[in-house]
Phi, psi and omega in degrees: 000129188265171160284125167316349178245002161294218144220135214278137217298134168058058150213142153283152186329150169264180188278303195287335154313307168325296186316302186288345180279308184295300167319340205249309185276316171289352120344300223264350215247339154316325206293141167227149197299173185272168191241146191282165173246203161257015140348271198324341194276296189318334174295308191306313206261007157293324177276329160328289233239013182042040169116309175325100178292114160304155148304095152303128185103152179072008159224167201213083194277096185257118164228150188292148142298007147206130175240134198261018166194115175297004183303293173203118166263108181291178192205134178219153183201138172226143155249158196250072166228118187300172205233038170286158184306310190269007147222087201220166187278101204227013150163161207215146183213161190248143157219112194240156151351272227228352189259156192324333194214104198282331162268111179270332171204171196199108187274140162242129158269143177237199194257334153326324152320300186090342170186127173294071174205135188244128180240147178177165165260119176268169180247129176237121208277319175215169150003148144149216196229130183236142192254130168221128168245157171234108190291083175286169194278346183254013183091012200248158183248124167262160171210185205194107217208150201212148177246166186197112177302123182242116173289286170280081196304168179207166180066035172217186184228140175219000000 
């Protein structure tokens, strides 16, 4: 018994088997990934921060406000916390909007960091708003949010 994906055992492909192999790849080759809404983001640093509403201040998310290619966009984020053992900065996350996976990273820190600041490159699918939180040793979370025009999208298929 052959497979639909096959070809029938000790023959060459017939034309209709080709047509459904060639239809079956331009489908998949269409698809394109799903985009985050901001519902999602917003689920992500609820679940991040267990429910708790972050704080403004005391973290500083430097990003360009316009980028002409969404590939990779640097991102930098400092918090203004000392880095002590019994008061510290102990994890710091990225979050956008619109892109397939809204929570994108998430640094832990200890007071051996020596300073709450992290740099790194994201990928941006489209236009929107990125979130960076920060987590203290005392349970409590600040964030900081910044929007950024992307000219050029990434994290899509065209």
């Amino acid at each position: 018994m052959s497979s639909p994906f096959s070809p029938p055992s000790g023959s060459e492909p017939d034309r209709r088997f080709v047509l459904a192999l060639g239809a079956g790849m331009a489908a998949s080759i269409m698809v394109r990934p799903v985009r985050a809404e901001p519902e999602d983001m917003t689920r992500a640093i609820l679940a991040f921060t267990g429910g708790a509403a972050p704080t403004p201040g005391k973290v500083a998310l430097d990003i360009a406000p316009l980028v002409e290619n969404g590939n990779a966009v640097g991102v930098e984020v400092r918090v203004d916390h000392p880095m002590r053992a019994d008061d510290h900065v102990t994890e710091i996350a990225l979050f956008t909007e619109k892109n397939p996976q809204a929570d994108v990273a998430v640094f832990h820190l200890s007071p051996r960091a020596g300073r709450a600041h992290v740099v790194t490159r994201m990928r941006l699918a489209t236009s929107q708003h990125v979130t960076a939180l920060a987590r203290l040793s005392d349970g409590s979370f600040w964030t900081d949010t910044r929007e950024v025009i992307v000219t050029i999208a990434a994290c899509t298929e065209d």
